[in-house]
C-alpha positions in Angstrom: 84.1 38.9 -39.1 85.0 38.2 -42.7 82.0 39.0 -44.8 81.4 39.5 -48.8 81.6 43.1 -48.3 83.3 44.9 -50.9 82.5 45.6 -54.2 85.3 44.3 -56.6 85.9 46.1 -60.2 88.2 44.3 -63.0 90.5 46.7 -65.3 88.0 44.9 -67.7 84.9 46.4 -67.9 82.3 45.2 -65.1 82.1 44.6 -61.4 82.8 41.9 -59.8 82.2 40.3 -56.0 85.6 40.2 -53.5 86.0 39.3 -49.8 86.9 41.7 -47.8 87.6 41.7 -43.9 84.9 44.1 -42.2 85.5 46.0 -39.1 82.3 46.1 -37.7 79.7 43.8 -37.7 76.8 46.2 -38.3 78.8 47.8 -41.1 79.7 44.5 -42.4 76.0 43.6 -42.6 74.7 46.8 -44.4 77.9 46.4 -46.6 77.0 43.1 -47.6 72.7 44.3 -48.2 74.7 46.9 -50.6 76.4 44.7 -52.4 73.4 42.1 -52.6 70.8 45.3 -54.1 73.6 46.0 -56.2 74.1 42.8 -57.8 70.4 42.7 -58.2 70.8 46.1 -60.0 69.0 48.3 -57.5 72.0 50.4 -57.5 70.1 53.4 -55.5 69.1 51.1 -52.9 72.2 50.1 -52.7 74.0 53.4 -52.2 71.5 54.1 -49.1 72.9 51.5 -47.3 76.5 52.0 -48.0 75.7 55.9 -47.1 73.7 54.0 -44.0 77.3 52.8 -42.9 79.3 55.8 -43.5 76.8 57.7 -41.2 77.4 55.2 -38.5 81.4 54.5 -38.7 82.4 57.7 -41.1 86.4 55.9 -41.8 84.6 52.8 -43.4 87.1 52.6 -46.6 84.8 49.6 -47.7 81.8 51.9 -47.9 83.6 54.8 -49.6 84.8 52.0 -52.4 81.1 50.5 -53.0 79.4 54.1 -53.5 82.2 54.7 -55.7 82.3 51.5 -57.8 78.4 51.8 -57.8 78.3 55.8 -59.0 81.0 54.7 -61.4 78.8 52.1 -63.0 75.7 54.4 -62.7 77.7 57.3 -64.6 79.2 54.9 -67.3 75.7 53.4 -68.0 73.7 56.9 -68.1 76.4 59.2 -69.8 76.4 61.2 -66.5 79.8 63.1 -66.0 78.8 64.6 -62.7 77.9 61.2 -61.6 81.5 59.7 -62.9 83.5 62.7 -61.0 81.6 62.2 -57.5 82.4 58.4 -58.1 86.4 59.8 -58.7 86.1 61.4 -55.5 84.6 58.7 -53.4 87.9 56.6 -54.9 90.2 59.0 -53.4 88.7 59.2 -49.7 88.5 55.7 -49.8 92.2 55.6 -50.8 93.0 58.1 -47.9 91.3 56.0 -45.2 93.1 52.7 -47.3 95.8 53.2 -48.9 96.5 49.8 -49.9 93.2 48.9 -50.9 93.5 47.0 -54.2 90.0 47.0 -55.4 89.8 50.8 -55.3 93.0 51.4 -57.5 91.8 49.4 -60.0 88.5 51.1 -59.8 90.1 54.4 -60.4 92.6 53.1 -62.6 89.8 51.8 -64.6 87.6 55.6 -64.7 91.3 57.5 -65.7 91.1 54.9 -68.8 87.7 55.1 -69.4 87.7 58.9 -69.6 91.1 59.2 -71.4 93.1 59.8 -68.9 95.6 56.5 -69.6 99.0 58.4 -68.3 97.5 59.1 -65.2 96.2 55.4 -64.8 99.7 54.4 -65.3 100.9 57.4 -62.9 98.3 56.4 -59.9 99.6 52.4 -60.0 103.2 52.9 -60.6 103.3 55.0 -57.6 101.4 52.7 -55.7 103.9 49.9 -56.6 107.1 52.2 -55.8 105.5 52.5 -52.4 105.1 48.7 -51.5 108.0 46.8 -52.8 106.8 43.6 -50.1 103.0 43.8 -51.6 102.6 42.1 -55.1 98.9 43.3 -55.3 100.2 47.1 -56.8 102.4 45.2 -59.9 99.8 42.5 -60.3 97.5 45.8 -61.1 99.8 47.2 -63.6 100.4 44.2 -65.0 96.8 44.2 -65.7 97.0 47.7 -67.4 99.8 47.1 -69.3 98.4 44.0 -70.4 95.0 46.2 -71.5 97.6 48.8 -73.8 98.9 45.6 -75.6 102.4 45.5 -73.7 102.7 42.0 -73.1 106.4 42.0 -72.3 106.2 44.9 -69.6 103.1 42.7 -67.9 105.3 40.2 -67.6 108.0 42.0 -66.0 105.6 43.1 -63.1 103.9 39.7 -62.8 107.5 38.3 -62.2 107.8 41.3 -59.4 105.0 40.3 -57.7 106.4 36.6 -58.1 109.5 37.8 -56.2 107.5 39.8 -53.7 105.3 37.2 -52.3 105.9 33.2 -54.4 102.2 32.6 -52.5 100.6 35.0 -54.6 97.6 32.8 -56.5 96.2 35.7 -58.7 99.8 36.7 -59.5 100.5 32.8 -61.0 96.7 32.8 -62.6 97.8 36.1 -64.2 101.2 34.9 -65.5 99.5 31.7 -67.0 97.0 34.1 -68.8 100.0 36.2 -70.6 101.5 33.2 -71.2 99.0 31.3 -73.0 97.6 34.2 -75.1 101.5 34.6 -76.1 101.4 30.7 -77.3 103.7 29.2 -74.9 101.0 26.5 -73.7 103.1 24.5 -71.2 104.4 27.1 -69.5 101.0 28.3 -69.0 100.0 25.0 -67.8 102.6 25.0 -65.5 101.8 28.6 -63.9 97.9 27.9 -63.5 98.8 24.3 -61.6 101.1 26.7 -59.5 97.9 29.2 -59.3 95.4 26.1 -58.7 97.8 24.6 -55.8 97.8 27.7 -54.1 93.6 28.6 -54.4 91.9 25.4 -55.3 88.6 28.2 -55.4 89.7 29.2 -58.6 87.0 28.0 -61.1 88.3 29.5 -64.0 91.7 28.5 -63.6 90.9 25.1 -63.3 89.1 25.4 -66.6 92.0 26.9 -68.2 94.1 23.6 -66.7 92.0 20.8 -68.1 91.4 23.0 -71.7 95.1 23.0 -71.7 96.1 19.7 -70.7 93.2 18.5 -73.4 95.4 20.2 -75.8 98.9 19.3 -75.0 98.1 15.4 -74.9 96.4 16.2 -78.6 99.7 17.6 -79.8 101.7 15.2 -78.0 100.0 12.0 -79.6 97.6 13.3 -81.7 96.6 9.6 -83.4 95.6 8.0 -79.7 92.1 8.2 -79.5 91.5 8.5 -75.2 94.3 11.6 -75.3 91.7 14.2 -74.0 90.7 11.6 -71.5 93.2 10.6 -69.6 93.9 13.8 -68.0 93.2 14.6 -64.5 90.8 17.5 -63.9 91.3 19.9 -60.5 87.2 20.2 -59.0 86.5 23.2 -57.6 85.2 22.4 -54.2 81.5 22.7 -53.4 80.6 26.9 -51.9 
């Protein structure tokens, strides 16, 4: 049953919400109660039931992730060391029961940063990516990272990667767009978030970035006609 199970951290401080595929429903639900207290801040609460589905189904990678995002943002926000290395472990055994799992690298690779540990941030995802050369998610990652250190052109060259590795990949195009408008190549950007937008018409931010864009290109482009910014088509997100 696919549920909102999984707690999601960016490279960029903060935790965000990802979908995640469950493998038992009863896990699943005390999964998503975790997830819920924690959103609400009741980030003990939320650990007991994440430790509720580890005692029930012990090779629960989802689990292991959530306590560690959770302890992670627990030990950042209290100064807690002891709190920040249990959350380093829990990101480990989760990565042993998953070793794919996207949201934990990027969990990890975010507490290496965050306690000065950049080189082996870069270590952890470069090895992840010279693992899977099929899966984009490990570039799209260290894409991120690179992007973080100020490396534009090296992002790129991942991005492009994890182009190559799977053309379907929306966050990948999203990503690409971003580099590429910060850098001030506009159109290109356009083009890449329409590409992003085409493949994940749930991206609300994207879309966003696609009308601000196109608002701005018709400027530039006829700067004197007075309806420019209106004639533009704007991609809805659908209704959730």
């Amino acid at each position: 049953m696919s549920t909102v199970s999984r707690l999601a951290m960016a490279v960029a401080i903060g935790i965000l919400i990802s979908a995640s595929n469950g493998c038992k429903m009863a896990s699943d639900g005390q999964n998503l109660q975790g997830v819920q207290l924690y959103q609400q801040g009741q980030y003990q609460a939320a650990l007991q039931e994440f430790q509720k589905v580890l005692s029930t189904d012990p090779k629960n990678a989802d689990a292991y992730y959530n306590m560690a995002a959770t302890m992670h943002r627990m030990g950042a926000q209290k100064g807690d060391k002891a709190m920040l290395t249990q959350a380093e472990t829990l990101y480990n055994q989760c990565l042993d029961l998953d070793p794919n799992n996207a949201d934990c690298y990027r969990g990890l690779a975010v507490l290496l940063v965050e306690s000065g540990r950049q080189d082996q941030a870069f270590t952890l995802l470069k090895n992840w990516a010279a693992g899977n050369a099929a899966s984009p998610d490990a570039r799209i990652e260290l894409a991120r990272l690179y992007e973080e250190f100020g490396d534009v052109e090296t992002a790129k060259v991942y991005l492009n990667q994890a182009i190559m590795a799977d053309q379907n990949s929306a966050r990948a195009w999203a990503a690409l767009g971003r580099i590429r408008e910060k850098s001030g190549d506009p159109q290109q950007a356009l083009a890449n978030y329409q590409r992003a937008y085409n493949l994940n018409s749930s991206q609300a931010a994207v879309a966003e970035r696609i009308a601000a864009l196109s608002r701005s290109l018709a400027t530039t482009q006829d700067p004197n006609r007075p309806d420019a910014t209106r004639t533009v088509t704007t991609p809805t997100p659908p209704m959730r």
